[in-house]
C-alpha positions in Angstrom: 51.3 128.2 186.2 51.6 124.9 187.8 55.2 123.7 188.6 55.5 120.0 187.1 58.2 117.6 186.3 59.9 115.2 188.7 62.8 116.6 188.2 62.0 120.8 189.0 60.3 119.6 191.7 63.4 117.9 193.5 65.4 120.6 192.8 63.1 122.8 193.9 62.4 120.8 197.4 66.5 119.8 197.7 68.5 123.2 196.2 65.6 125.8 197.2 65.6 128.7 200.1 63.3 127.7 202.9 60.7 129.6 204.0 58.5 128.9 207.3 55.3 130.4 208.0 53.1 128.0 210.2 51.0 125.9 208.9 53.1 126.8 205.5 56.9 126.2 204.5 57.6 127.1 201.1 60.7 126.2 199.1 62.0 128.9 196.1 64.6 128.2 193.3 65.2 130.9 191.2 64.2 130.0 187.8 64.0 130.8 184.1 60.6 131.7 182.1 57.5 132.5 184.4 56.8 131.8 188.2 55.6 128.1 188.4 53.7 127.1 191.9 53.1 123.6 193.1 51.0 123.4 196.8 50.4 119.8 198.1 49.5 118.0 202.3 51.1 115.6 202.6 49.3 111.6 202.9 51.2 110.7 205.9 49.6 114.1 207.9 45.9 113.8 206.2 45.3 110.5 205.4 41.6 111.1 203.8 41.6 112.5 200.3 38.7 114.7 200.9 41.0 116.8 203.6 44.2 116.9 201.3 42.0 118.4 198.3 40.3 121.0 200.9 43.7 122.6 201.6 45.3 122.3 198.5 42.3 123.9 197.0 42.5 126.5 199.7 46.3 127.0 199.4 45.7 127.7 195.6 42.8 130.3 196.2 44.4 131.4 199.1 48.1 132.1 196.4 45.5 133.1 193.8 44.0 136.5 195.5 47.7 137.6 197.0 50.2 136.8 194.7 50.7 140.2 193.3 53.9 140.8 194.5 55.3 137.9 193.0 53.9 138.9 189.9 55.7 142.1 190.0 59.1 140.2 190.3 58.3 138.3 187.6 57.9 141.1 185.5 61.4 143.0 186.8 62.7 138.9 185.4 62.7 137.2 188.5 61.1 133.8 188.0 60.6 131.1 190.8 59.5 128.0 191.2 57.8 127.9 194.2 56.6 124.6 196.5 54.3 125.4 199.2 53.6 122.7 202.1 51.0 122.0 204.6 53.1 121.3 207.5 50.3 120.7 210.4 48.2 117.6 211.3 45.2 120.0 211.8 43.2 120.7 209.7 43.2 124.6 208.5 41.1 127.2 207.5 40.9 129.7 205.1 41.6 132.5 206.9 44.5 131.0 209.3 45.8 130.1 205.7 45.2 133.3 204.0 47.1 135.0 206.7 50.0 132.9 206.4 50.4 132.9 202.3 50.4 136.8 202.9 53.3 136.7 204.9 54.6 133.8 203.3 54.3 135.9 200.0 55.6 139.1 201.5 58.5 137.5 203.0 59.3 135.9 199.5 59.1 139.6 197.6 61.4 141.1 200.6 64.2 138.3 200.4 64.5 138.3 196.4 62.9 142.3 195.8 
């Protein structure tokens, strides 16, 4: 589920544990209801639109096909809202940034598991 809502989203970016995994930093709130996710790059790094919808669409497939440990906290009640960022002015592929939403993932599950 997408994470939405101006105001989630601060909190999520201002009151959320950070997590660094390059090219990816993620910020986690604990939250009520179901896991909500929200991946964006960032116009002043990739200033064409084409590159910022390539790795947002790969972020998401990349969450997609690894996010079954999260789904197990979710299920033990442990909701997050999650905001994953593209931090580098290169441009990524999928598997540098599979690797690095596994261990982005894993160290998630370890902190809050």
């Amino acid at each position: 589920m997408r994470l939405c809502g101006e105001l989630r989203i601060r909190a999520t970016q201002s009151q959320g544990k950070r997590y660094v995994v390059w090219p990816l930093r993620a910020h986690v709130l604990p939250a009520e209801g179901q896991t909500q996710v929200m991946v964006w790059a960032p116009k002043s790094l990739h200033k064409h639109a084409v590159d910022r919808n390539r790795l947002r669409r790969l972020m998401r497939e990349a969450y997609r096909l690894q996010c079954d440990p999260l789904k197990t906290l979710e299920d033990e009640g442990h909701a997050l809202h999650i905001a994953i960022y593209h931090m580098d002015k290169q441009m990524s592929d999928y598997p540098q940034i599979a690797r690095a939403m596994r261990k982005l993932i894993d160290k998630i599950s370890a902190n809050l598991g």
